[in-house]
N, C-alpha and C positions, 0 to 999 in steps of 0.2 A: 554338369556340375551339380552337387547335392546342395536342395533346397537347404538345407541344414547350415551350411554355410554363407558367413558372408562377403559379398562378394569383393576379392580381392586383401581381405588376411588370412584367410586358411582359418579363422578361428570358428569351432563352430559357434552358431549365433552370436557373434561377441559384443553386440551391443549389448543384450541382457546381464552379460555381466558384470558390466560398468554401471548399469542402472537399478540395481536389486537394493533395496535394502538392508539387504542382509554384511553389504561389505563398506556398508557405511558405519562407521562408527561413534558410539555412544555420544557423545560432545554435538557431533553434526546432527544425527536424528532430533537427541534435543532443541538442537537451533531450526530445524526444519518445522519439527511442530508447536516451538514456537512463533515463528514465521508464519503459521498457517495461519495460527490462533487470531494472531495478531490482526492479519489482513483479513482475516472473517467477523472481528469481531470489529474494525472499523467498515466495512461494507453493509455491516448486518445495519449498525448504529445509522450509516448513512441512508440506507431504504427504509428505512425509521422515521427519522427525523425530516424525509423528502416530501410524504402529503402535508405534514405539519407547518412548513418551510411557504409550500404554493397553497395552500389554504390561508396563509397570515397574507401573504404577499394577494392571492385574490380578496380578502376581505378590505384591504386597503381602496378599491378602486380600479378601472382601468386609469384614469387622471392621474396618479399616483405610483403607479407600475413605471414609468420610465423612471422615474427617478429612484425607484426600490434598485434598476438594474443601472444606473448611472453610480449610486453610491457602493451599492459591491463595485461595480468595478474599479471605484477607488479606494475602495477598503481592499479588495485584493491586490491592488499595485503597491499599498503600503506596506500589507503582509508580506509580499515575493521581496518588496527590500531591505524588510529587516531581515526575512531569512536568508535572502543571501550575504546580509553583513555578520549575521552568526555563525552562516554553516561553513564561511570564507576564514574566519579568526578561530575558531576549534576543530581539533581533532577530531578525525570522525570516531573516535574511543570514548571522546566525549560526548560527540556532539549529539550521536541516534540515540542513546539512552534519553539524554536531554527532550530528543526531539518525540519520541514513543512520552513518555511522561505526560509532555505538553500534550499530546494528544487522549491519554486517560483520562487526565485532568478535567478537560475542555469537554468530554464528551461523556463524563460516568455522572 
């Protein structure tokens, strides 16, 4: 069998042609680099704000430290229920703009 093909459609290399760029079109590329954008500019922000974050939480104390991680974790049980009481009642048409937003907001 010729490397060229793969194995079992006869097509040659047919995966690359499903994943080129090139046969994607304008509306998708769009949403893709925006999608990138998006997800580098909230990872950038978060490796940012990370020694900022463990530097407040070590100047507090070790005395102090459990409860810095007692109270996130109650401040995040109350955030996971609002946002499942938001993302439960809107369309997600609505709801990812909404929720991209809330995230510029909070972090620019």
């Amino acid at each position: 069998m010729d490397s060229r093909h793969s194995r079992g459609s006869g097509n040659p290399v047919g995966w690359r042609r499903h994943w080129t760029p090139a046969f994607a079109g304008v509306t998708e590329r769009r949403a893709v680099a925006l999608a990138f954008l998006f997800h580098f500019l909230v990872l950038a922000s978060y490796y940012v704000l990370r020694p900022i974050r463990d530097e407040i939480g070590a100047a507090g104390g070790l005395d102090s430290l459990s409860w810095l991680f007692t109270a996130t974790l109650v401040a995040m049980l109350g955030a996971n229920i609002l946002f499942s009481a938001v993302a439960a009642r809107l369309s997600r048409r609505r709801f990812i703009p909404l929720a991209y937003r809330f995230f510029i907001v909070t972090l620019a």
